[in-house]
C-alpha positions in Angstrom: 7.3 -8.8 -21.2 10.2 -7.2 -19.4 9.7 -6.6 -15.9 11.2 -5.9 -12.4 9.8 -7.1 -9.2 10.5 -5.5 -5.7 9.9 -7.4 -3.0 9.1 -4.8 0.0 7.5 -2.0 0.0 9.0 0.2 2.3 11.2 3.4 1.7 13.9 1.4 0.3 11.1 -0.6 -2.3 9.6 2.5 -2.9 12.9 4.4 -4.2 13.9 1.7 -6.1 10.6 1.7 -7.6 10.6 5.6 -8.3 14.3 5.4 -9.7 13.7 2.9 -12.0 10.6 4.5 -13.5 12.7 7.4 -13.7 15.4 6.2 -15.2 13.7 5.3 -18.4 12.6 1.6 -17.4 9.1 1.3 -19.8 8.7 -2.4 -19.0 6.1 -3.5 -15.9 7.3 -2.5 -12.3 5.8 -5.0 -9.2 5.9 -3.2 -5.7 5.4 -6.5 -3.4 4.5 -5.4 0.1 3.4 -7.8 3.3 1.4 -5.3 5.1 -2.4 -4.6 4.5 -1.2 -0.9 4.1 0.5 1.2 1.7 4.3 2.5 2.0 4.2 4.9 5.3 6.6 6.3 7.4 8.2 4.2 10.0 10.3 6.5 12.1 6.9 8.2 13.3 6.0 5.4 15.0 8.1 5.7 17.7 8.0 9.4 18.3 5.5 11.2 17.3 3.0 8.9 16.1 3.1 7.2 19.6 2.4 10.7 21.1 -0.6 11.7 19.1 1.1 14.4 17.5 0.3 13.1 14.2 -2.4 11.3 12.7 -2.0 7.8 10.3 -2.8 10.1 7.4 0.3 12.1 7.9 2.3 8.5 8.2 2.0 7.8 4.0 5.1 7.8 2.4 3.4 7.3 -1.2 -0.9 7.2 -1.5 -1.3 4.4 -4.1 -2.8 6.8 -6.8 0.5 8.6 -7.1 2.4 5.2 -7.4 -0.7 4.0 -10.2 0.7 7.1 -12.3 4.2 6.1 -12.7 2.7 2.9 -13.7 4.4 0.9 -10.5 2.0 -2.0 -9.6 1.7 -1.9 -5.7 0.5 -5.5 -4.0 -0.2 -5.6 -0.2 -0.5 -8.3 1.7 1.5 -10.5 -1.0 3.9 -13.1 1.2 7.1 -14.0 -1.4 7.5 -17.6 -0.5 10.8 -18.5 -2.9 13.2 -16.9 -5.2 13.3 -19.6 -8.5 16.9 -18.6 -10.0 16.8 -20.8 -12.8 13.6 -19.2 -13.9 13.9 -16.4 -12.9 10.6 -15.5 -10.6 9.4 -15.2 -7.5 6.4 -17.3 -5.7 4.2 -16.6 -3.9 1.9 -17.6 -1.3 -1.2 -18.1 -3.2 0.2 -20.1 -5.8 1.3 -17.5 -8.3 4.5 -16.8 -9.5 6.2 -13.2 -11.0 8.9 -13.3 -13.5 11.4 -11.0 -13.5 14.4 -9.2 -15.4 16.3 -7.7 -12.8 14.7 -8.5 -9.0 14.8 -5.9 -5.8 15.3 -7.5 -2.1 14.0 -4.6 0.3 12.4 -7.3 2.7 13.6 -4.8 5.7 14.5 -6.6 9.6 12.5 -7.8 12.5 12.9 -7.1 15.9 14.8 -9.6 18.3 12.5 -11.1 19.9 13.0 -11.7 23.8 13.9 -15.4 25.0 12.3 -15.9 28.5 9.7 -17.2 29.9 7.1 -15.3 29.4 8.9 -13.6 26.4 5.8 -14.2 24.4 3.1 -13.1 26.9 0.1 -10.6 26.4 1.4 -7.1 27.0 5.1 -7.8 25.5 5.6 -6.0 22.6 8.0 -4.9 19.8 7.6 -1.4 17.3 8.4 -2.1 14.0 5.3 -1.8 11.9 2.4 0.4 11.8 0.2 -2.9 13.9 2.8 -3.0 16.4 2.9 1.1 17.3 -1.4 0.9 17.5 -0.6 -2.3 19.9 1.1 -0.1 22.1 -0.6 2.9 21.5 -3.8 1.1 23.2 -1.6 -0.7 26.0 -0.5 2.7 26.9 -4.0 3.8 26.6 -4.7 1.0 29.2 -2.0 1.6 31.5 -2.9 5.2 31.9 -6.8 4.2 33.0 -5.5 1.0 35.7 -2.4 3.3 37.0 0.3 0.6 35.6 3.9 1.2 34.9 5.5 0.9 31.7 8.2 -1.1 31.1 11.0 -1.1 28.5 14.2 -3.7 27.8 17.0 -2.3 26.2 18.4 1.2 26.5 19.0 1.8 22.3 17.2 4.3 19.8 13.5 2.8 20.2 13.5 2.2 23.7 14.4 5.7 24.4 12.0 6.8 22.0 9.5 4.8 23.7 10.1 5.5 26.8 10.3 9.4 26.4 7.0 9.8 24.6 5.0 7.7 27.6 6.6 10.0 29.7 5.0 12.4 27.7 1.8 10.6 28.4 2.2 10.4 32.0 2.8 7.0 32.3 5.6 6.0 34.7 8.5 4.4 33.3 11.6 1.8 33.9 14.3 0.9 31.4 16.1 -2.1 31.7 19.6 -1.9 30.0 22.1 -4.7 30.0 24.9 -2.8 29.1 26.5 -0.3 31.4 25.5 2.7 30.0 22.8 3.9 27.2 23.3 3.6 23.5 27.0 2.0 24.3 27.4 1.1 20.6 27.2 4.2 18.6 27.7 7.5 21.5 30.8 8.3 23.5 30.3 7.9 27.5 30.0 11.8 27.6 27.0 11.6 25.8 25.6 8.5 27.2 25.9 9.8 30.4 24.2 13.1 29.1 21.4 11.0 28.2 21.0 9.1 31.1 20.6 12.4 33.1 18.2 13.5 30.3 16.0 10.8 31.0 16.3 10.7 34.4 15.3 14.6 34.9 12.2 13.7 32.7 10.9 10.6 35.6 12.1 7.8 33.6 14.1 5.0 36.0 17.3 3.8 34.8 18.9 0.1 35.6 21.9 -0.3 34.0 23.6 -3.9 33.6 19.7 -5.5 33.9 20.2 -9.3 34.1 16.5 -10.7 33.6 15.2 -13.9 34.6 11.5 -13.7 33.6 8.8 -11.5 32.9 6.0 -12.8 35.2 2.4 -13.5 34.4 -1.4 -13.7 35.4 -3.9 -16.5 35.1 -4.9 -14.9 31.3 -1.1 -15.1 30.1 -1.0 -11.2 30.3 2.4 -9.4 31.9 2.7 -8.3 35.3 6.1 -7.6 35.4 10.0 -7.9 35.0 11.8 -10.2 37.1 15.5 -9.7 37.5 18.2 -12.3 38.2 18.5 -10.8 41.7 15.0 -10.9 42.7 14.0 -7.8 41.9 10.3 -7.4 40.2 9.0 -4.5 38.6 5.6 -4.0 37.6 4.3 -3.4 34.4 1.4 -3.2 32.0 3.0 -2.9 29.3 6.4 -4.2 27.9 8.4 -2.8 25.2 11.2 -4.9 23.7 13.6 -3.1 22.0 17.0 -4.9 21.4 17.8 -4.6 18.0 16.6 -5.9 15.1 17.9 -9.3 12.5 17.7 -8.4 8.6 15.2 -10.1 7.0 17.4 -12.3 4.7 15.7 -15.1 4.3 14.4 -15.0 0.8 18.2 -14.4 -0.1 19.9 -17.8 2.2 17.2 -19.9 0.2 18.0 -19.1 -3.3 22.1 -19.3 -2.3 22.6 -15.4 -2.2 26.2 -14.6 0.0 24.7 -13.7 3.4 26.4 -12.4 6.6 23.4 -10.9 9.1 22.3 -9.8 5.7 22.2 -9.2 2.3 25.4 -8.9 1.4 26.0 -6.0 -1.2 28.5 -3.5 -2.5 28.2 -0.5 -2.5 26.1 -0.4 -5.6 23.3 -2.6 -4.1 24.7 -5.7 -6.4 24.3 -9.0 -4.6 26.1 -12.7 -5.6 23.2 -12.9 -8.1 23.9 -10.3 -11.0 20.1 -10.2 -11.6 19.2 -9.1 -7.7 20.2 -6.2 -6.1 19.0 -5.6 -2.3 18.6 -2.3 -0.3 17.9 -1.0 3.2 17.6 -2.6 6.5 18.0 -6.2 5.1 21.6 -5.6 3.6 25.3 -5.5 5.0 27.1 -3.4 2.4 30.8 -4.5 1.6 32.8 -1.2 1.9 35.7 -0.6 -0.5 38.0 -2.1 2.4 35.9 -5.4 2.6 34.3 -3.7 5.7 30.7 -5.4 6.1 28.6 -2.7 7.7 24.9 -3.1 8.6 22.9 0.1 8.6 19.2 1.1 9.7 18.4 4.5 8.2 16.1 6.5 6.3 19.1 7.5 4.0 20.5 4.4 3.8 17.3 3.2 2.4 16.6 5.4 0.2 20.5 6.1 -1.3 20.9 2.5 -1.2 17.1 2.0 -3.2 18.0 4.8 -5.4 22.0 3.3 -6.3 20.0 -0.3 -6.1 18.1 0.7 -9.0 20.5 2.2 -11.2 22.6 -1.1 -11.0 19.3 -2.9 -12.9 19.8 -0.4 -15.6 23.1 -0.9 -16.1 24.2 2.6 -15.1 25.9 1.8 -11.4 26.2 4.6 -8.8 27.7 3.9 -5.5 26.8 4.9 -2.5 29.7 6.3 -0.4 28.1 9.1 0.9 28.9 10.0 4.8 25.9 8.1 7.1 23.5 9.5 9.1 20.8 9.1 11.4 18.4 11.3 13.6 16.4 10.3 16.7 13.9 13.0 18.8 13.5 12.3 22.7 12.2 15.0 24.5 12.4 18.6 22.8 16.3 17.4 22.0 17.3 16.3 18.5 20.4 14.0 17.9 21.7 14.0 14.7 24.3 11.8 14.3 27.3 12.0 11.1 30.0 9.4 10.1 30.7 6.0 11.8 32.1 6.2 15.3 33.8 2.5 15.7 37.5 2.8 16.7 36.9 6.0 18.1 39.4 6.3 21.3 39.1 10.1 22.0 36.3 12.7 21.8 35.7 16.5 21.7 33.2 18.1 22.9 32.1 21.6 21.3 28.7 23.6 22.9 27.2 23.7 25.9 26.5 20.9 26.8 24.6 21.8 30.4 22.4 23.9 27.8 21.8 21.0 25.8 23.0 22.4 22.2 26.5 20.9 21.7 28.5 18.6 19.2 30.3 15.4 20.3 33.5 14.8 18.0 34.6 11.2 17.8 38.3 10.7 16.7 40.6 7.3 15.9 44.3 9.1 17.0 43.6 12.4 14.7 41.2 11.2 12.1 37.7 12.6 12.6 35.4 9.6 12.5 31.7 10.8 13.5 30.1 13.8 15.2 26.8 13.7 16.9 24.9 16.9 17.8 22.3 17.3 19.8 20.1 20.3 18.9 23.0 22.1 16.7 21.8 21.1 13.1 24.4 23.8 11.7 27.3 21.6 13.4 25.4 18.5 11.8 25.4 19.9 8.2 29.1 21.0 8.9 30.2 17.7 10.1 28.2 16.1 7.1 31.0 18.4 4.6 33.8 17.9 6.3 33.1 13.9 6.8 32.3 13.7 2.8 35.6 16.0 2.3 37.6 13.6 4.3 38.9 16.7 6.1 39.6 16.1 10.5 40.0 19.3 12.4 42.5 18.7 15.6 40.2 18.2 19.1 41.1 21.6 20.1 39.6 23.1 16.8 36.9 20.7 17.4 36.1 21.9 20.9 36.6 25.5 20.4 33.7 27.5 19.2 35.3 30.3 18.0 37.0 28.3 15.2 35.6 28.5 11.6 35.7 24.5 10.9 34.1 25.9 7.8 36.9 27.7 6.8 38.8 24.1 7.0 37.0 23.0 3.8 38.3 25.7 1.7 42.0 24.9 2.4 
């Protein structure tokens, strides 16, 4: 019997999954997933989810009935132990084994873990999966009733999440950044700086260029705080790790797939292996300049599912399409266009003191990336113009009383 297999289950799986059965694949479709739930939402977790603005119901991405009636078999708890090339299957845990016709790695990443001592004690925790977000849900919970601070290491997307929605609960709040400024990889300095201030009007603590020694401990192994290299302690009951995350490639570096801190892909979703395609978090697509770019998005997951799946039916898509990326702290929305690296000037267009502006990032008079903060008009713009491969000059850029619009029909 002809069959496909997809190993994860999360938005990536799941629109591989959908595409596939859509694309006129009759043959038997296995959703493999490693958590006790169904495919849900992960960017919640973080934000709102955390806050108690939602509830786990609201967290689905696809209730298993709805996946039962496109015929897509959905396994949880199902640990893939081994890709067997030469037979084409994978194995699992228990002993079983899947054959397959065209296989889908959507195995997803893990967070870095922290690598001090007391890295590993009770209270120190990452937010990646559904477990995790209840785990500090109920530390936070905790924290609130005993009056103890919260503390969070590393100063990118989650911890700022993090960090805004327990200030939202109340709880007081350091971040510990190593860099020298927040989100240093993907913003301009304006706009770290602007959040830095954001954060600070809100209560949070900021200590940039944070060299840790330890986190310190009770009798019961539990966290009592966050030790710096200069002697410095801070207290906490609760710490939240958030530097980054490794793709889970695994699977792929035991069956001899070409990895580089992933999957390596093209921009069809084709691995080395012409049966196995891979999508979302656990790939580094190969641009059309040899380029290896990692990216952790909802759109990359599910463009990259979709264009993963259309490569097992023989009818290849690429995915080229302009990235993006959204993260809520506070009541302000960043949305975030294109790929800033190489950027060496900016434009700024808004107000900025008002908090609804557009940061431009250029390489000499190429527009790379824009990232607006609560201007979703000068997101959907930038999204047009990025696809269209069309740069305004800064000054256009900056000036609101430009049409950069009227740019696209020239």
């Amino acid at each position: 019997m002809s069959a496909f297999v997809i190993v994860g289950a999360g938005q990536a799986g799941v629109q591989a999954a959908e595409a596939l059965r859509a694309g006129g694949f009759a043959g038997s479709i296995t959703l493999l997933g490693n958590e006790p739930y169904g495919p849900y939402h992960r960017p919640p977790l973080s934000k709102a989810w955390l806050a108690g603005e939602m509830d786990s119901a609201q967290l689905v991405m696809r209730a298993p009935e709805i996946l039962a009636r496109k015929a897509i078999d959905l396994r949880t708890s199902v640990t893939v132990t081994n890709i067997d090339l030469a037979n084409q299957q994978v194995l699992l845990a228990d002993g079983s084994a899947l054959p397959y016709i065209g296989l889908v790695l959507a195995t997803g990443a893990t967070p870095r873990s922290l690598a001090l001592p007391g890295g590993d004690a009770q209270g120190v925790l990452a937010l990646r999966s559904r477990d995790d977000a209840c785990a500090i849900a109920a530390r936070m919970v905790m924290c609130l009733e005993q009056q103890l601070p919260v503390i969070v290491i590393g100063g990118g997307f989650i911890g700022l999440e993090v960090a805004a929605t327990a200030r939202k609960k109340g709880l007081p709040v350091t971040v510990l950044e190593a860099a020298p400024r927040l989100l240093g990889r993907v913003l301009a300095p304006v706009l770290s700086d602007w959040y830095a201030q954001l954060h600070r009007s809100h209560g949070v603590e900021l200590v940039l260029d944070a060299r840790i020694e330890a986190l310190e401990t009770d009798a019961t192994g539990t966290v009592t705080g966050v030790r710096l290299t200069d002697g410095t302690v801070y207290p906490a009951g609760l710490v939240v790790v958030g530097i980054g995350v490794a793709a889970n490639d695994q699977l792929a570096q035991q069956a001899g797939l070409e990895c580089d801190r992933g999957i390596v892909v093209d921009t069809c979703g084709r691995t080395s292996d012409p049966l196995i395609v891979a999508a979302g978090d656990c790939t580094a697509r190969r641009l059309n300049d040899g380029i290896l770019i990692r990216l952790e998005s909802v759109q990359n997951a599910v463009e990259q599912g979709k264009s993963a799946a259309a490569a097992l039916l023989g009818t290849p898509k690429p995915f080229t399409a302009t990235p993006w990326f959204w993260s809520d702290q506070y009541d302000k929305k960043l949305q975030m266009a294109g790929l800033p690296m190489g950027a060496d000037q900016w434009a700024v267009r808004g107000d900025m003191a008002g908090g609804t502006f557009s940061v431009y990032h250029f390489k000499g008079d190429k527009l790379l990336a824009v990232d607006s903060v609560n201007a979703s008009k000068d997101h959907l713009q930038a999204r047009k113009l990025l696809d269209a491969g069309v740069s305004p000059t800064r000054a256009q850029a900056a000036d609101t009383g430009f049409d950069l619009a009227g740019l696209l029909a020239q």
